[in-house]
C-alpha positions as CSV (number, residue, x, y, z in Angstrom):
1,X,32.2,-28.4,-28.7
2,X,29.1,-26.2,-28.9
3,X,30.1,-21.8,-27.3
4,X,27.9,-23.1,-24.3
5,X,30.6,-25.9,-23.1
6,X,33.6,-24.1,-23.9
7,X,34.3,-22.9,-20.1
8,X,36.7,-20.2,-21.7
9,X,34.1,-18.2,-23.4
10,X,31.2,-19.1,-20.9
11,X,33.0,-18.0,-17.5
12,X,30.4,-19.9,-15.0
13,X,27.6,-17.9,-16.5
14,X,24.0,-18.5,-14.8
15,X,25.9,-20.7,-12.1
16,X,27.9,-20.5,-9.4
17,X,31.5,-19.9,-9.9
18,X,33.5,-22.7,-8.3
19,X,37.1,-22.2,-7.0
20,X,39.0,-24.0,-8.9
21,X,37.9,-21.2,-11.7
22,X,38.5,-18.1,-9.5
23,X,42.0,-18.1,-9.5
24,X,43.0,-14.8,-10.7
25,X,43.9,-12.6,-7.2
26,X,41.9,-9.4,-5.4
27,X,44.2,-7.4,-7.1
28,X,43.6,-8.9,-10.8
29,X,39.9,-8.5,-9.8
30,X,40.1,-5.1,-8.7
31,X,41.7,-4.0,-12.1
32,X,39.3,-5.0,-14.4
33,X,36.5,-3.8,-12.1
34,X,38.3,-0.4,-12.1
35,X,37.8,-0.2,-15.9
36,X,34.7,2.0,-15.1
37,X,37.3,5.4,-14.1
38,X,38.4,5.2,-18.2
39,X,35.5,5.8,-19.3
40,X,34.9,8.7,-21.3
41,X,31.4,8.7,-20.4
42,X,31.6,10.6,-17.2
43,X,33.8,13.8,-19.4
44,X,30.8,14.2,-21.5
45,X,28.2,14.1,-19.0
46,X,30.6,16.1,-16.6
47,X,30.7,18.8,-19.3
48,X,26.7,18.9,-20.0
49,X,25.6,19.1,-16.4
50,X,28.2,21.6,-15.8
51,X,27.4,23.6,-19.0
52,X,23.4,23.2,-17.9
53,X,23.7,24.0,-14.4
54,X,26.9,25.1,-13.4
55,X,29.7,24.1,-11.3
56,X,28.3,24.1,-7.5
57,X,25.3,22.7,-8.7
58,X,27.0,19.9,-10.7
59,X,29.3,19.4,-7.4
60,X,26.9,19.0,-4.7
61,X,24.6,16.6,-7.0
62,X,27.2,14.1,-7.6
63,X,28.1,14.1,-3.5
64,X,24.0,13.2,-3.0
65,X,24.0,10.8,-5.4
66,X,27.0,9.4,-4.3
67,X,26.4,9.5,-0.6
68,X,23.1,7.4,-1.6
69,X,24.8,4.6,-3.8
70,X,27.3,4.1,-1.7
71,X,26.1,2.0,0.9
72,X,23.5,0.6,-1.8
73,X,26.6,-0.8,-3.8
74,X,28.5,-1.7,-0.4
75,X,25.6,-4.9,0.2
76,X,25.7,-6.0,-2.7
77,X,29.2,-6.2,-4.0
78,X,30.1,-7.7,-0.8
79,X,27.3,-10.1,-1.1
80,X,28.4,-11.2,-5.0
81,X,32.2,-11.5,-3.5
82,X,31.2,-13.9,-1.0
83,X,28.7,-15.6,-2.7
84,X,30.2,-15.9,-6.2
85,X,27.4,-15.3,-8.2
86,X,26.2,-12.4,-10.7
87,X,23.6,-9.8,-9.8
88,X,20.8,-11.8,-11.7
89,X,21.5,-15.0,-9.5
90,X,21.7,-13.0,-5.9
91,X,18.5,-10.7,-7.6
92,X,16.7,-14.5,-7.4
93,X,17.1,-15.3,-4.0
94,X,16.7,-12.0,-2.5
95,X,12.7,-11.9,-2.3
96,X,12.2,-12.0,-6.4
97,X,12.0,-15.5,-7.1
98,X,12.8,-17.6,-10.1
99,X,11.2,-15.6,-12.6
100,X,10.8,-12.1,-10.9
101,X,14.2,-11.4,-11.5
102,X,13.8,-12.1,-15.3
103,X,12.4,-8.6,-15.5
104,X,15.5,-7.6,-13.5
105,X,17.6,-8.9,-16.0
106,X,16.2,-7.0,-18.6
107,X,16.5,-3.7,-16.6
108,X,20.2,-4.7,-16.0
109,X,20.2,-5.3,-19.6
110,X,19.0,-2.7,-20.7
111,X,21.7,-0.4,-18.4
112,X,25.0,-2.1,-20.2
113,X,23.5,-1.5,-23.6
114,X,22.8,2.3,-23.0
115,X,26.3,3.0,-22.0
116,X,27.6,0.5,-24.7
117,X,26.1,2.6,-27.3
118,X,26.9,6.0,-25.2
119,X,30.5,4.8,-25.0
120,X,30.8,3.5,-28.4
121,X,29.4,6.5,-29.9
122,X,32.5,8.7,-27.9
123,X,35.0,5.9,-29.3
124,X,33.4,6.8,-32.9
125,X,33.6,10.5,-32.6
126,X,37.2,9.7,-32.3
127,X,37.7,7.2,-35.6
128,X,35.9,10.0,-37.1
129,X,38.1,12.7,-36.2
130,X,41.0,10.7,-36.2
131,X,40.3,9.4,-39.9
132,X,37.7,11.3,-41.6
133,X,35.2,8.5,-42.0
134,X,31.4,9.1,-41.5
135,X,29.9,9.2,-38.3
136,X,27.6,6.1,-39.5
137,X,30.3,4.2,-40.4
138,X,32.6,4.9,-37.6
139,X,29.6,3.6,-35.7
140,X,30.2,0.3,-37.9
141,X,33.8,-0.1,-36.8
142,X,33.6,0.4,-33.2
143,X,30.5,-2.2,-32.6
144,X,32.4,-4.8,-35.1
145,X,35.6,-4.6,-32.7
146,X,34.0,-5.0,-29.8
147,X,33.0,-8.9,-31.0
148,X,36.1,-10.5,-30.7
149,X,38.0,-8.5,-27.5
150,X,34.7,-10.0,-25.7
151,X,34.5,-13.8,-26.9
152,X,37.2,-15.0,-24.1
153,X,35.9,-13.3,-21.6
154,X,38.0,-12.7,-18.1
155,X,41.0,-15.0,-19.4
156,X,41.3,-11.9,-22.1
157,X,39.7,-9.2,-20.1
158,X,42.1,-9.4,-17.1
159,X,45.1,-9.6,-19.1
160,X,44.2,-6.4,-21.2
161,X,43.3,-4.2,-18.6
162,X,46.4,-4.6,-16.6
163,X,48.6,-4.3,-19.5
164,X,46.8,-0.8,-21.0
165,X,46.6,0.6,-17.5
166,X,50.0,1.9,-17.7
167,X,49.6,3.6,-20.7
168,X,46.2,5.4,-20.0
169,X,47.8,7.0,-16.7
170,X,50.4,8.8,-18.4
171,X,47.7,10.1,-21.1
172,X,45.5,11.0,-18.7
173,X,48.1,12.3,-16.5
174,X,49.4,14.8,-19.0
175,X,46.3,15.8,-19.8
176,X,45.5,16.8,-16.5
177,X,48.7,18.0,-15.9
178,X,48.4,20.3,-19.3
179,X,45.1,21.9,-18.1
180,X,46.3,22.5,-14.0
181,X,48.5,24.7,-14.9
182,X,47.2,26.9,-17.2
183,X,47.0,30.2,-16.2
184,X,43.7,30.7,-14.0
185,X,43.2,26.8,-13.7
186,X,41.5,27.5,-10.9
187,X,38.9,29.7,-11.7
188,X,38.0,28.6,-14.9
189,X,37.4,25.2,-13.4
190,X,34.4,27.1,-11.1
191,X,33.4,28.7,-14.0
192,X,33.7,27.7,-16.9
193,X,33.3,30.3,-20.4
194,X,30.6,27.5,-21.8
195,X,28.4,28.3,-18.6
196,X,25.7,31.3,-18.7
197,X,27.1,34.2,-16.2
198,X,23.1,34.5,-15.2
199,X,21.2,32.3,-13.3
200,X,23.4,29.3,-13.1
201,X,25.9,30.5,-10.0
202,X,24.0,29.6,-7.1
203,X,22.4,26.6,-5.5
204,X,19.2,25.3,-6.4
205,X,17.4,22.7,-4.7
206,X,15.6,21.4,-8.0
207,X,18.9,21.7,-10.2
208,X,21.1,19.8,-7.7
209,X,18.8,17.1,-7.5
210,X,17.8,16.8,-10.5
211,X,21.4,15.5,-11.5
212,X,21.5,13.4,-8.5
213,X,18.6,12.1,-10.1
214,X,20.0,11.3,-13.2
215,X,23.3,9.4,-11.7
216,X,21.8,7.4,-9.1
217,X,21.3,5.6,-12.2
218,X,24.7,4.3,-11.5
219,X,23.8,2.4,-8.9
220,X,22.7,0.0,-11.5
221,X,26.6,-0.2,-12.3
222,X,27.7,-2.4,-9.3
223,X,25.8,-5.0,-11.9
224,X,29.0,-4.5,-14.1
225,X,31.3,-5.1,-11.2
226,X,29.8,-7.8,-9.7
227,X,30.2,-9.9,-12.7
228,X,34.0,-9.6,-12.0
229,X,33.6,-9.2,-8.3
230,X,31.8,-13.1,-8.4
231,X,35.2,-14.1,-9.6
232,X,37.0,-13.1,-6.5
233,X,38.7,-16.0,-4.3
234,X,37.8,-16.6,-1.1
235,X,39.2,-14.5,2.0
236,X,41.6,-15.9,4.3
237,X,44.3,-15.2,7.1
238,X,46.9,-14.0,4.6
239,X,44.4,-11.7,2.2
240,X,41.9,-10.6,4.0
241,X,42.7,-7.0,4.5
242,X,43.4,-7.0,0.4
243,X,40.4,-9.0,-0.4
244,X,38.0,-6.4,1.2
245,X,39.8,-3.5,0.2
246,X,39.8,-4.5,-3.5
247,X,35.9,-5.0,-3.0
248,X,35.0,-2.3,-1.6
249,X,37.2,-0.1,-4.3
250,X,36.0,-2.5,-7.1
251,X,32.4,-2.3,-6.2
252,X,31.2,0.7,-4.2
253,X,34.4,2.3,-4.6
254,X,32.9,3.3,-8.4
255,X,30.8,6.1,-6.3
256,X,34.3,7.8,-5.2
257,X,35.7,7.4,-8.3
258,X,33.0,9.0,-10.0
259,X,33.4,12.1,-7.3
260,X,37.3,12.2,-8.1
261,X,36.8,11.7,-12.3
262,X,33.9,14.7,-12.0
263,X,36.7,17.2,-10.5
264,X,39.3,16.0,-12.7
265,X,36.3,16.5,-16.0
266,X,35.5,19.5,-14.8
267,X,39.3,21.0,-14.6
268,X,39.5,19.9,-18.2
269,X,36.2,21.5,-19.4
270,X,37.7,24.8,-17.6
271,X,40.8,25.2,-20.0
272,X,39.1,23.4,-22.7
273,X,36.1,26.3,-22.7
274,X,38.9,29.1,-23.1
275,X,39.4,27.5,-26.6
276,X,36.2,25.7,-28.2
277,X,32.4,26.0,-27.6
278,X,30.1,24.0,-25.5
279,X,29.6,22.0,-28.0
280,X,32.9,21.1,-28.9
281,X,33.5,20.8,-25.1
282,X,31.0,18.0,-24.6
283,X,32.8,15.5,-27.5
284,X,35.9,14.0,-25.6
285,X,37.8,14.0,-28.5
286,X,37.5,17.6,-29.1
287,X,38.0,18.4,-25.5
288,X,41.1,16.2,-25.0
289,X,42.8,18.1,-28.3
290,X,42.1,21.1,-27.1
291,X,44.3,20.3,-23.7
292,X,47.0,18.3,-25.4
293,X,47.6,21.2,-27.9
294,X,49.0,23.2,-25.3
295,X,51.1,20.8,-24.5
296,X,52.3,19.7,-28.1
297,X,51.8,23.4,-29.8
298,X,50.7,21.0,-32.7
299,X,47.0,20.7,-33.3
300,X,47.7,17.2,-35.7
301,X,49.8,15.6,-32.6
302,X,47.2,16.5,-30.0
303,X,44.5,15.0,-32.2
304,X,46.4,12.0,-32.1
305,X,47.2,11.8,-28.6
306,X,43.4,12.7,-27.8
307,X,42.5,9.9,-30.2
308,X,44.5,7.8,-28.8
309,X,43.5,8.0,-25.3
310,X,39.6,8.0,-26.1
311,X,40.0,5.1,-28.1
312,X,41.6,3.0,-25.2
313,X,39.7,4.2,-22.7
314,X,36.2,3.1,-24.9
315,X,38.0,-0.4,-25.4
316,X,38.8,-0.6,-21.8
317,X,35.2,0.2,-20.8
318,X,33.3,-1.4,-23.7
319,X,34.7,-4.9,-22.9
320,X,33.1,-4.6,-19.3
321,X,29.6,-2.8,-21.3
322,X,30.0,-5.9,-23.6
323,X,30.8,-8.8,-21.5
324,X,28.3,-7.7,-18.1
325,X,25.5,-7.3,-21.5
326,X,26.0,-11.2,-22.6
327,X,26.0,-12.2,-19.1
328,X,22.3,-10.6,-18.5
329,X,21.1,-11.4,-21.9
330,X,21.9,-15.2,-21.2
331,X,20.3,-15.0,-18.2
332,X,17.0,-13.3,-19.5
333,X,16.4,-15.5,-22.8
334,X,17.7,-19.0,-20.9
335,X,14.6,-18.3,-18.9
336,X,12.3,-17.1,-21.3
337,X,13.7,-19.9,-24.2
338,X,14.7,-22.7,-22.0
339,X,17.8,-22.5,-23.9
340,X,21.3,-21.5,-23.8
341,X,23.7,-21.3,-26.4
342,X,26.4,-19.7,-25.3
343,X,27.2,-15.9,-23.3
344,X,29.3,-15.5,-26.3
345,X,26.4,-16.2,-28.6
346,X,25.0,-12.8,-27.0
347,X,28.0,-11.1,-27.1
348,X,27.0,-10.6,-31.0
349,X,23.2,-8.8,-29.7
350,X,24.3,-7.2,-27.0
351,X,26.9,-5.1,-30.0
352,X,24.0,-4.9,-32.8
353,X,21.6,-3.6,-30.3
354,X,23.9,-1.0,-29.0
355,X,24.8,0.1,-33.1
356,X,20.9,0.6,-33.6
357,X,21.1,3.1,-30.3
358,X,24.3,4.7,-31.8
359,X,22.6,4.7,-35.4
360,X,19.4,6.8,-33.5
361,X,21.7,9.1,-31.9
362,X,21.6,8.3,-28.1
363,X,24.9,11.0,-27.4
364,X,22.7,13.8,-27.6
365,X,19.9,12.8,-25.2
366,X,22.2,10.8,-22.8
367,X,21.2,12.8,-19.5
368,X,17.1,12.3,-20.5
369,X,17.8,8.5,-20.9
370,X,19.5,8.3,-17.5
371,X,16.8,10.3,-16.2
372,X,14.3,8.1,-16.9
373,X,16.3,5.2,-16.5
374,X,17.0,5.7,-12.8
375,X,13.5,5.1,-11.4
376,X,13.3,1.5,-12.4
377,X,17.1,0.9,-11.6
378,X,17.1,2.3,-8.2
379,X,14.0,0.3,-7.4
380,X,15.5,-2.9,-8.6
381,X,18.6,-2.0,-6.4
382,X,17.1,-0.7,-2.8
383,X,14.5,-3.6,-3.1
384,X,17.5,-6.1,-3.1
385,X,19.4,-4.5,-0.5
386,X,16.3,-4.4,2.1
387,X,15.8,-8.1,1.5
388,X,19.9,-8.5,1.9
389,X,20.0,-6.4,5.1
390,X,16.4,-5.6,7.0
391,X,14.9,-8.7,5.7
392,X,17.5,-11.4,5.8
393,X,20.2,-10.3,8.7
394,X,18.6,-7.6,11.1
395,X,14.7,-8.8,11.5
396,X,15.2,-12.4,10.1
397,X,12.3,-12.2,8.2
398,X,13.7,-14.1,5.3
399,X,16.2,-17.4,5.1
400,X,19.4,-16.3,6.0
401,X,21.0,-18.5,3.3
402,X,20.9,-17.6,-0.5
403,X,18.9,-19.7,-2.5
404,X,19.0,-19.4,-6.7
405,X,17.9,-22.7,-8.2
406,X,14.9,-22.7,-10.4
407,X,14.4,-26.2,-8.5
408,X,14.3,-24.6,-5.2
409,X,12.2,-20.7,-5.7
410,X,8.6,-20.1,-6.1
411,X,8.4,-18.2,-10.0
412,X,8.0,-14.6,-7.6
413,X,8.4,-13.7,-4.7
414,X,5.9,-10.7,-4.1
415,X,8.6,-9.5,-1.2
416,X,11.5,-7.9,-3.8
417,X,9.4,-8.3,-7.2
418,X,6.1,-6.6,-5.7
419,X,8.0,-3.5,-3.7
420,X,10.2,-3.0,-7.3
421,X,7.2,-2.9,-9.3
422,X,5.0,-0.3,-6.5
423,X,8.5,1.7,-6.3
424,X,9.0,1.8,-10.2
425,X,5.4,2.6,-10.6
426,X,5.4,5.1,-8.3
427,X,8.3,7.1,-8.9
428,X,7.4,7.3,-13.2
429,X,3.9,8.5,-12.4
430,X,6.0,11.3,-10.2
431,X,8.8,11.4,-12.9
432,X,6.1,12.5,-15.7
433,X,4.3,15.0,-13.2
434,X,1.6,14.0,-11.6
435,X,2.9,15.4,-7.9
436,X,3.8,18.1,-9.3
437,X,7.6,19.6,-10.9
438,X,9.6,19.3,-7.4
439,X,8.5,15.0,-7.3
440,X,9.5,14.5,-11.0
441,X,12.6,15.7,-10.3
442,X,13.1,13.8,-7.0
443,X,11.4,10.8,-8.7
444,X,14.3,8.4,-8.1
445,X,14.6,9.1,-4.5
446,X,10.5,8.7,-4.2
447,X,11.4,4.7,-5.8
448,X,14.4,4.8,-3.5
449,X,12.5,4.9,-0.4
450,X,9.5,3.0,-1.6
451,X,11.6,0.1,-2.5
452,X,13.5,0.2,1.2
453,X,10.5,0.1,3.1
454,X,8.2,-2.2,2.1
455,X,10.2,-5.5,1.4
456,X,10.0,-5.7,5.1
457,X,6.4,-5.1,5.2
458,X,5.2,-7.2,2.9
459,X,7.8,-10.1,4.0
460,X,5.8,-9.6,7.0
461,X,2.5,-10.1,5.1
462,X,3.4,-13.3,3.8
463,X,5.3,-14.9,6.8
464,X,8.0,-15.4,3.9
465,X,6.3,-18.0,2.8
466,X,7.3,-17.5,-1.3
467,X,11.4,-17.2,-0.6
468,X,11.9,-21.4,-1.1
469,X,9.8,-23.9,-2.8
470,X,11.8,-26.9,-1.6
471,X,14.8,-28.7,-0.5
472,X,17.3,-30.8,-1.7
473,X,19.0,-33.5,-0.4
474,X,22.5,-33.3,-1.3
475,X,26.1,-34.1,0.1
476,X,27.5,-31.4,2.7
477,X,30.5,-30.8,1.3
478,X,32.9,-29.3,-1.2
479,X,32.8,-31.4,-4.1
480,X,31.2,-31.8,-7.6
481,X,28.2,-34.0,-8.5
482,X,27.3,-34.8,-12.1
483,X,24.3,-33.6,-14.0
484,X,21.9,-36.3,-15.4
485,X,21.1,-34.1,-18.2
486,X,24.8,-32.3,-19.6
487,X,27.1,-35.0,-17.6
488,X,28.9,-32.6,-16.9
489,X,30.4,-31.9,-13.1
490,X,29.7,-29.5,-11.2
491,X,30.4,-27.8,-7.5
492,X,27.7,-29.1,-4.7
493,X,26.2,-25.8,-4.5
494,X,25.3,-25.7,-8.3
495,X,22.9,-28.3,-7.9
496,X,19.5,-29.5,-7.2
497,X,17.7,-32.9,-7.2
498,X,15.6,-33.6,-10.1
499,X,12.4,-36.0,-10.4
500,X,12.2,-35.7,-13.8
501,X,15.8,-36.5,-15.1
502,X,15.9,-38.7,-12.1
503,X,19.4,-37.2,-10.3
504,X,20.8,-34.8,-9.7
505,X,21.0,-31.3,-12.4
506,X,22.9,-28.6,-12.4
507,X,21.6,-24.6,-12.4
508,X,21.9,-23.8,-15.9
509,X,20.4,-27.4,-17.2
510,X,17.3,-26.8,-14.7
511,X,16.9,-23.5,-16.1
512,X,16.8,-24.4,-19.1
513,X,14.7,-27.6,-19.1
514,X,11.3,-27.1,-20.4
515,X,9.6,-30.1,-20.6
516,X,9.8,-30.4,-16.8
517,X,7.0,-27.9,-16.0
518,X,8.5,-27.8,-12.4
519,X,7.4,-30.9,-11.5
520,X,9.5,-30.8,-8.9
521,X,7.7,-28.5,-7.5
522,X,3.7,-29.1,-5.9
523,X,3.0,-25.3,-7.2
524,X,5.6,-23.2,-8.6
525,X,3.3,-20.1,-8.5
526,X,2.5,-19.8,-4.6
527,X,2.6,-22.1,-1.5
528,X,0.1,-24.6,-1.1
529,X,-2.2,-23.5,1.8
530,X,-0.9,-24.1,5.3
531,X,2.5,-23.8,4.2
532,X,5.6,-22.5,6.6
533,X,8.6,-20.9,5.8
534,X,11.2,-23.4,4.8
535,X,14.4,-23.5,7.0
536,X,18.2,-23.7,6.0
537,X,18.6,-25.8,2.4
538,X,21.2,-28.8,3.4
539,X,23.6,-28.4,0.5
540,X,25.4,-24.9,2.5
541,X,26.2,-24.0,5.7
542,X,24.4,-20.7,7.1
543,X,26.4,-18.0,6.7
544,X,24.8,-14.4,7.7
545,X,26.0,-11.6,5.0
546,X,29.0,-9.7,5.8
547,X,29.3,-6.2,5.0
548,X,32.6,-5.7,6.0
């Protein structure tokens, strides 16, 4: 049995998940999608916008940028719930077509691996401090551990988060419980001793967006959830209430968190300040000693508590970096290769990419990256959710139903592809000045509303003619069909007709066929002249998206 047919290890990647897989409960779901509050990530960022800019500007940029992803994040984790399927197969049939959301991929890619290699450098720092070993070399160990805590994918994943979660509360509880009441928690939390006393007290327009800037970049991170929000079951009488609060917590919810983990950061930067330098401060390691040895009066225990906790909370997070990476890398390559062996078989690039970034010293020009970063990501992001919501359900400008069978979609859709691509543009020449100091910094925001308002315009444009290529006519019901080319069997709404292999073929074996050249399709590259939009694909039922 070859990693690709092992459904263990694979998970229902670049397909639809079918029920008789998702049969762990909201609540299972939920806890491996709230992996993303462990990581140490947001400390060290916490610490360098705070030590940069100060507290109140720090604040009020993380309330922007989470009052902006928020209702981003809300669309589309509902939309992967419902629909079972990861961000790179809703991407595809919400105006980017087949291979439109191949570059989409690689942006979602790219996002796991920079906070892979961001996370596992923190987990390093601590092997290093824990055991003396080079920095290099610590690097080394944390990338080789990741490999096998990611092979099994949810049937491990879900298991290990719910077990460590106990554990990492009471650390993290202490810890926080250490630094509140120190004498003048308060204050020092406000102000920190690693912060300038001039310049950096009061609001600025430019500095609080500027960090709002840099996180919308986790709007990108509802990728991450999704690919354990697909695996939700389906809502009924009896779960409904707990199936939509565990999405809404385990996709958009991330936003709050990242609200509630920036004041709990910050409160430990405050204490930690009194005692080390900024530098110090901004290495979760050292900042977590620091509050655990008040606690202990023992500077070897608190090391080893801090150690501890970092360590677990990089495992916890790096399994989601991990797994979410060989999930978009399989999807990328299986279009550009027309092959597929095996999400686990990327599990092993995904980690050896991520050591070159830790290798080249990405945890000292983290807030640059994510700067940068967030043009393209936000793009990709608002241009989904304008299809999902303006196009799709309020002006019915696009097929209500999704569609993401290479069989079925034009190669792009110039509706989501082309408004990403004008956004992205736009917003880099603003990020790299050409409007001027005040647009570079609101760069993201400049691809955010770019992105929202024109899928609608140019859906218009085109009559919606690029969102479906062609039917196919299959049963209308719940069953499984087998594939002509893998023999395997697979749920109704996995599959397309195929005139080449002469049945019926499932998602993954059409994406990967290349000797094909979609002749299924009379152009794969536009509609032939004349052509209408095409209505409701017979193998679903309409369903219009629900938000809530």
């Amino acid at each position: 049995m070859g990693l690709a047919d092992n459904p263990q290890m694979e998970d229902y990647s670049l397909r639809y998940t079918p029920a008789a897989f998702r049969k762990w409960s909201p609540w299972m779901v939920f806890l491996s999608c709230l992996v993303g509050i462990s990581a140490m990530a947001g400390y060290a960022l916490d610490a360098a916008f705070v030590n940069a800019f100060g507290f109140a500007n720090a604040l009020v940029g993380f309330a922007v940028a989470a009052a902006v992803t928020l209702p981003l994040t809300l669309v589309i984790a509902f939309a992967i719930a419902r629909k079972h399927v990861d961000v790179d197969l809703l991407t595809r049939g919400s105006g980017f077509g087949y291979l439109g959301s191949t570059l989409t991929s690689l942006v979602y890619a790219t996002y796991t691996l920079i906070f892979l290699a961001y996370e596992g450098a923190i987990m390093a720092q601590a092997v290093t401090a824990l055991t003396g070993l080079d920095i290099h070399l610590s690097y080394v160990v944390v990338s080789a551990v990741m490999i096998p805590l990611t092979l099994y994918g949810m049937s491990f994943s879900a298991k290990f988060q719910a077990w460590t979660w106990p554990i990492w509360i009471a650390l993290i509880g202490l810890a926080l419980g250490t630094a509140a009441t120190a004498p003048a928690a308060g204050h020092n939390m406000v102000h920190p001793a690693t912060v300038s006393p001039g310049g950096l007290a009061g609001l600025t327009v430019l500095a609080v967006f500027t960090i709002a800037a840099a996180q919308l970049s986790l709007a990108t991170q509802v990728g991450e959830q999704g690919d354990y929000l697909r695996l939700m079951p389906d809502p009924d009488r009896r779960n409904r209430g707990r199936w939509r609060l565990a999405v809404i917590m385990g996709g958009p919810g991330f936003a709050l968190f990242a609200v509630g983990i920036f004041f709990a950061s910050t409160l430990l930067v405050g204490y930690a300040s009194t005692k080390v330098d900024a530098a110090h401060v901004g290495v979760p390691v050292d900042l977590f000693t620091a509050v655990y040895e008040r606690l202990t009066g023992n500077h070897t225990v608190a090391l080893i508590l801090a150690g501890v906790l970092v360590l677990l909370s990089q495992i916890k997070i790096n399994i989601m970096n991990t797994y979410s990476g060989s999930l978009s890398w399989s999807n990328f390559f299986s279009r550009l290769l027309h092959r597929h062996p095996g999400r686990a078989a990327w599990v092993f690039l995904q980690v050896g990419l991520s050591l070159v970034l830790m290798e080249i010293d990405i945890f000292d020009h983290i807030v640059e990256v994510l700067a940068w970063y967030s043009n393209i990501g936000v793009a990709w992001i608002a241009a989904m959710v304008a299809d999902l919501v303006i196009n799709k359900r309020w002006l019915k400008l696009a097929p209500p139903e999704l569609v993401f069978h290479r069989a079925h979609l034009y190669n792009v859709n110039p509706v989501g592809f082309g408004s990403m691509i004008v956004a992205g543009a736009l917003s880099m020449v603003a990020y790299y000045g050409a409007f001027g100091a005040t647009a570079a910094a609101l760069s993201p925001f400049i691809a955010l509303a770019v992105a929202v308002v024109l899928p609608p315009i140019v859906a218009v444009l085109t009559s919606g003619r690029w969102y479906i290529a062609r039917l196919s006519e299959l049963p209308q019901n719940d069953g499984e069909l087998p594939c002509s080319v893998c023999k395997g069997s697979y749920d109704v709404l996995d599959m397309a007709t195929c005139p080449h292999h002469g049945g019926t073929i499932c998602s993954l074996c059409c994406s990967t066929e290349g000797a094909c050249h979609d002749a299924c399709k009379s152009n794969a590259w536009r509609p032939p002249k004349g052509a209408t939009p095409l209505g409701m694909p017979k193998f679903a039922p309409v369903k219009e998206l629900e938000i809530a």
